[in-house]
N, C-alpha and C positions, 0 to 999 in steps of 0.2 A: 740477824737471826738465821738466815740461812748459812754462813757461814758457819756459825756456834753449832748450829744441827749438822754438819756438814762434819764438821770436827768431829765431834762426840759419835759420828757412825766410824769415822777411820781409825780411834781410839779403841773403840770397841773392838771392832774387826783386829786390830791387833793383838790386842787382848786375848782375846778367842781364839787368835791362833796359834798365839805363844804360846797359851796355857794348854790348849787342850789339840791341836795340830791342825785341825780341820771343822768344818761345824759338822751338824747333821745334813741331809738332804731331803725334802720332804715333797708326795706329789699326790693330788687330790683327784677326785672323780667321781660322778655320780648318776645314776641311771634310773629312770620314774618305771615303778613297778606296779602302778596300778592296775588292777585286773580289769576287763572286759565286764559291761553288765551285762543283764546280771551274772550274779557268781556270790556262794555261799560264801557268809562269815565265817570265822573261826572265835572259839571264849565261850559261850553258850550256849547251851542245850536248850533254853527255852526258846531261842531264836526258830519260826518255822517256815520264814520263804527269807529268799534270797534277796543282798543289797542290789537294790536298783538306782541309788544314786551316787553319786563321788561328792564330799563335803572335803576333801581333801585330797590332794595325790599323794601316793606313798612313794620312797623313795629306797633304794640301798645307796651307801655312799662307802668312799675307801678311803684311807689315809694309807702312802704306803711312805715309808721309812727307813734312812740307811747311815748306817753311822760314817766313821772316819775312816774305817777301816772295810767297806764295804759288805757288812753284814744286814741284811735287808727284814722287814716284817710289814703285811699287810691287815689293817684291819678293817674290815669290812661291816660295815652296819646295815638293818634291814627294817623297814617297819613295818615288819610280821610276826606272826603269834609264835613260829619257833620253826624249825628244823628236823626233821626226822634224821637218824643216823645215816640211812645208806646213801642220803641227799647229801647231805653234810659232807662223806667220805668221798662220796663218786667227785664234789667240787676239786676238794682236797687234793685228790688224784690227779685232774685234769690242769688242775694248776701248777702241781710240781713237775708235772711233765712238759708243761709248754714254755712255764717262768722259771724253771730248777727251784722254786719254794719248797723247803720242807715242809711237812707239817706242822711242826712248832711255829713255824713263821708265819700260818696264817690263822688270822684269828676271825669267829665270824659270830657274828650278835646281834638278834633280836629283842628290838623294843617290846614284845609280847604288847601291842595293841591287839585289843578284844574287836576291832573296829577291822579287820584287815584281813585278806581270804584264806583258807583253809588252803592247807597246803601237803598233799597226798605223799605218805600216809599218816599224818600226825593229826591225833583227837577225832578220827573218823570215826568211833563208836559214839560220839555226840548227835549223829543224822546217820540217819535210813537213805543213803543216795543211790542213786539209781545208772543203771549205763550211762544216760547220759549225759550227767552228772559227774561220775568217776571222768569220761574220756573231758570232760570241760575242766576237771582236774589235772588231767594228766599233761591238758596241752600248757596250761599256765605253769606247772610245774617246768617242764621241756627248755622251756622260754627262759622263764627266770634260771634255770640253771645256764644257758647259754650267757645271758646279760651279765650273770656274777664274773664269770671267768676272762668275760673280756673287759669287765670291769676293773679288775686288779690288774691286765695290761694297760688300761689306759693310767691308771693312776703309777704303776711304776715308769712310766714313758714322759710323766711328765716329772718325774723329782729333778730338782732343783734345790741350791743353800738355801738353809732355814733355821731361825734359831727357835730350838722349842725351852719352853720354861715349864712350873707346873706350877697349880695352886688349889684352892679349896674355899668353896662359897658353900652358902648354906638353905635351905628350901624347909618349908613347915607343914607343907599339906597330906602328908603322907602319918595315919597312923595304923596299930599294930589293930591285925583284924580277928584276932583269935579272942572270942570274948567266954572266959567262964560263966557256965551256969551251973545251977544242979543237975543238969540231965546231960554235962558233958559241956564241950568247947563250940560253939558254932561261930561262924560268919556274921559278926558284930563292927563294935568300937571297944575296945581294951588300949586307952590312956596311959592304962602302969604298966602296959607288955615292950618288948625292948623295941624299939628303933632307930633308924638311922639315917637323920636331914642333912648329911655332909652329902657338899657336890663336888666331886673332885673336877678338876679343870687341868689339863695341858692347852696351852696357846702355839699355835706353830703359825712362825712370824718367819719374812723373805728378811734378810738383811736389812735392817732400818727399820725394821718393826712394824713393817707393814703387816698387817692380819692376813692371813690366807688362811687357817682352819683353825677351830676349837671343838674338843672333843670332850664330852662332862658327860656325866653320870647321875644317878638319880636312883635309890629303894623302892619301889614304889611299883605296883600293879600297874599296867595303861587298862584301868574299866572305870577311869570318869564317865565312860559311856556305857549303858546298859544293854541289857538283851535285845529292850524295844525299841534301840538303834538299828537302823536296817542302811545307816549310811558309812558311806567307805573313808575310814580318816586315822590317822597319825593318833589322835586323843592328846592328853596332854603333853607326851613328848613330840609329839609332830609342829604344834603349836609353841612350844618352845623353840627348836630347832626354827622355823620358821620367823620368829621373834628376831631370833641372833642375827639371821642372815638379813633382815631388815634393819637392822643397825648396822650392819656391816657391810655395806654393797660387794660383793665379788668375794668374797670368804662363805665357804661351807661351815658348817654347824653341824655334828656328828656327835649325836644321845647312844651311849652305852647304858643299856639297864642294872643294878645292882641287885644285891641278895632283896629281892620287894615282893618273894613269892608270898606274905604272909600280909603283906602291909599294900593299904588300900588306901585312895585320896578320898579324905573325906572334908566338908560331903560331896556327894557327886550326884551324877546322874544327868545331867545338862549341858549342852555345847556351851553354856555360860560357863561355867565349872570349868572346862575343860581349856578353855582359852585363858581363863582366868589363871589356871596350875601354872600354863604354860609361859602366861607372865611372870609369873612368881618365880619360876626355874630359872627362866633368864635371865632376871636379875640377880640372882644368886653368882651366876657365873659372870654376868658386869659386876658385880661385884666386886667377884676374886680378880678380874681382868684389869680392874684398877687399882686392888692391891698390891703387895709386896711379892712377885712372883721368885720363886728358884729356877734360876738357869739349868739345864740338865747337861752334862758332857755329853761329847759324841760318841757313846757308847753303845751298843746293843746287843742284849743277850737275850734266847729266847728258850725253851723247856714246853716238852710234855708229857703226859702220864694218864696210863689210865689205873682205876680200883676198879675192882670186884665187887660190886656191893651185894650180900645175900640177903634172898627175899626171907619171909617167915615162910612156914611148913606150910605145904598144902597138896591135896591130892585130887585124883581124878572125879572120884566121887562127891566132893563139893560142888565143882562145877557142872556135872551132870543133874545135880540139885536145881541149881541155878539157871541153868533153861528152861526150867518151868516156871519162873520167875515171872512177876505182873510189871516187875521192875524191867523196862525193855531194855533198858544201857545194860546193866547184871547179866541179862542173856544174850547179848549181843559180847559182852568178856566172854561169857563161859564157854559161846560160841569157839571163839578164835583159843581160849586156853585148851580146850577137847582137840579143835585142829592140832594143836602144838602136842599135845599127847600121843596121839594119832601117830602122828610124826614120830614121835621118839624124843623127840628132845624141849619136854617140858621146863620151862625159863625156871631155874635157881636162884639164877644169878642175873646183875645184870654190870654191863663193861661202860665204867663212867670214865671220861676226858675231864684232864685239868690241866689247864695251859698258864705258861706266865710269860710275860715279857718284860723286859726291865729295861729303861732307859737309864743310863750312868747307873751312878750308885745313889741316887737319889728318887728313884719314881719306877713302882712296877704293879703293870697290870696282871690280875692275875683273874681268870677265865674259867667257870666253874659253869656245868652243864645242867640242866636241868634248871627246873624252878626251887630255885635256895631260897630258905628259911632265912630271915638275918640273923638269926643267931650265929653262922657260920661269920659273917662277917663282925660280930663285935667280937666272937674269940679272936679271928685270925689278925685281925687292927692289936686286941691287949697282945697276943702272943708274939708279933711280931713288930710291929711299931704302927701305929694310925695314919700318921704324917704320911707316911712312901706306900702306901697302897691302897686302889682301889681294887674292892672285892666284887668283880661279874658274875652276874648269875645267866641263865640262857645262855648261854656262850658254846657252839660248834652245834651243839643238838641241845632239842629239849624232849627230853624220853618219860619225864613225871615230875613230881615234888622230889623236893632229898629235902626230907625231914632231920631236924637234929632230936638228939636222943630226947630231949625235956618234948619237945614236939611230939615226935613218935610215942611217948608214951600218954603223953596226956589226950591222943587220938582225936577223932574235930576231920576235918574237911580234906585239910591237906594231904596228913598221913597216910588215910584209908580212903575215904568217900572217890577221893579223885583219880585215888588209880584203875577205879572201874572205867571211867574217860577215858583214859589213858593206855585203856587196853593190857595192865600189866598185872599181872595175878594178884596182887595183894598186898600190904605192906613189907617193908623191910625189917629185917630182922635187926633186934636192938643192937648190934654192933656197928649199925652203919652211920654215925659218926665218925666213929675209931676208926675205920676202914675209909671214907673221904678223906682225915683229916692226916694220915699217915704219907695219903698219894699228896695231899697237898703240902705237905714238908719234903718229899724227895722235889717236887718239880721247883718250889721254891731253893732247895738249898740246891739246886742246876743252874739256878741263874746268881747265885754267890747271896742270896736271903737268905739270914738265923734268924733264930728265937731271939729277943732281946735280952734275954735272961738266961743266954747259954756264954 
């Protein structure tokens, strides 16, 4: 036996090298980001004191990556509510200055658990905080920017051969939460609304196929856990993640979130619930781990882009309305929209990231900001092919919803309601599909992805 096993790795290895010159290199790392208690959550407004206890640690992890030809990409995972821009940028920055990563090269994504700390300055019109408050923001902000950046050292320091494959398991818990009524769209259960229970799976294996990381995906909100959660946790992707790396001693497990801004695990509401998802997710991806995987060549191509996206009209006198508002979030926007007046440069617009990476010509991840609609994701699967792409949503910053045009117009929670949270004037203006879906054909056809039907 050992000899036959012994064979079949030197077989391979030749294999691999004939056909394709080199393998990939792959090198992992991960750093627990759990905040200090207390410390305010982030997901809910109805939430009004701060989590005092840890039901989970949070963690960011990296996978960093290099082909044959020494072309490198990191990607970084977080399990946090999301990212502000100028956080995101300043990493960005500091990283390609110390690692030479471009920006295309690094990718960074948030499980958006609703369970995990508020992170300055994203969804801060959700709480009234106070100094003391902001500076207990500002140091865990500090922090965790420091631990990212030496995070993607540690995981490029330690690449090493590895062969990655790809595959696709399947999860059921997650449905579409936009429910019609007659007084409009609310925050339900909608069964016939689109969704999507594909888990995408890359396996990155040392030579002989040993496990050393797996990296899957998942549609789906992290608010198995509610408002009157006051405890610090992962939710069901942590508990997934958590799962794998119990089945697999010394292999990391790394949850990317997908387009799931609309679609919610139901039902929820309970740490039963939530352990429960997170079984389910994991098997999905043992699933795919014991299927039929695709080897990937040692290839890597990386692409970025931003769009324009334009808000709808709005003017000074709206908002000065809206400070007299009973609605305290409403004036607490109009607040910060009047400052930006003030200023001079009242948001129009706003500057959205779309990143891809493609491993060979088989498997590319593609990196989409904000909280995405899935509808993005079942066009971009029909338009380009299903099989070879996983669609990220939260991915570099999360700055609001990106509603698609049937969304934005059918209006409901995400389109409008949420961007008062959110601190952003208003909805978008009905072109802002067109205008995502244009940046996201240039950054795809940078990494050698058509249409299938070009």
């Amino acid at each position: 036996m050992y000899l036959f096993s012994r064979c079949q790795w030197l077989v391979f290895l030749f294999l691999s090298t004939t056909v394709w010159g080199a393998s990939f290199k792959a090198g992992v790392a991960r750093v627990k980001i759990t905040p200090p208690t207390p410390f305010w959550l982030s997901g809910y407004a109805a939430r009004t004191n701060q989590a005092s206890e840890v039901l989970q640690d949070l963690w960011a992890k990296a996978l960093a990556l290099e082909d044959a030809q020494g072309q490198r990409a990191v990607v970084v995972t977080m399990d946090l509510i999301g990212l502000p821009h100028d956080f995101s940028e300043t990493v960005a920055g500091l990283v390609e200055k110390r690692y030479h990563l471009a920006r295309q090269q690094l990718l960074l994504n948030c499980s958006h658990t609703h369970s995990g700390p508020m992170i300055r300055n994203n969804l801060e019109v959700l709480f009234d905080l106070n100094e003391g408050d902001l500076q207990h923001l500002t140091q865990y902000r500090d922090r965790l920017q420091d631990q990212l950046i030496s995070l993607v050292g540690e995981a490029l320091k330690d690449l090493s051969p590895a062969d990655i494959s790809r595959g696709v398991g399947k999860a059921g818990f997650a449905i579409n939460r936009r429910q019609p009524n007659p007084g409009g769209v609310r925050i339900g259960q909608n069964p016939e609304g689109p969704m999507d229970h594909s888990v995408p799976v890359l396996k990155i294996a040392s030579p002989g196929w040993a496990l050393r990381a797996v990296l899957f995906g998942y549609a789906c909100h992290n608010t198995t856990l509610g408002g009157n959660s006051y405890r610090i946790c992962g939710d069901y992707a942590g508990f997934a993640q958590a799962e794998l790396e119990r089945l697999h001693p010394g292999a990391m497990a790394q949850f990317v979130i997908l387009c799931g801004a609309d679609q919610n695990p139901n039902p929820r509401g309970t740490v039963e619930h939530a352990t429960q998802y997170g079984r389910e997710l994991a098997q999905g991806v043992e699933t795919a781990l014991k299927g039929s995987l695709t080897p990937l060549e040692p290839r890597l191509r990386a692409s970025f882009g931003w769009a324009q996206l334009a808000f709808a009209a709005h003017d000074r006198a709206r908002f000065e309305q809206e400070t007299a508002s009973d609605n305290k979030y409403l004036a607490r926007r109009a607040k910060l929209m009047l400052q930006a007046y003030a200023a001079g440069c009242p948001p129009r617009q706003l500057a959205y990231p779309v990143q891809a990476i493609r491993l060979g010509g088989e498997f590319t991840l593609l990196a989409m900001a904000g909280e995405v609609v899935v509808d993005y994701a079942v066009r971009i699967k029909r338009e380009y092919g299903p099989e070879n792409l996983a669609v990220l949503g939260y991915s570099n910053e999360v700055m609001c919803y990106i509603p698609s045009q049937r969304v934005l117009r059918e209006g409901g929670y995400e389109p409008v309601d949420s961007m008062i949270y959110y601190g952003q004037p208003g909805p978008f203006s009905e072109k802002v599909e067109d205008q995502v879906m244009e940046t996201v054909g240039q950054v795809l056809s940078q990494v050698g992805v058509r249409r299938i039907n070009q």
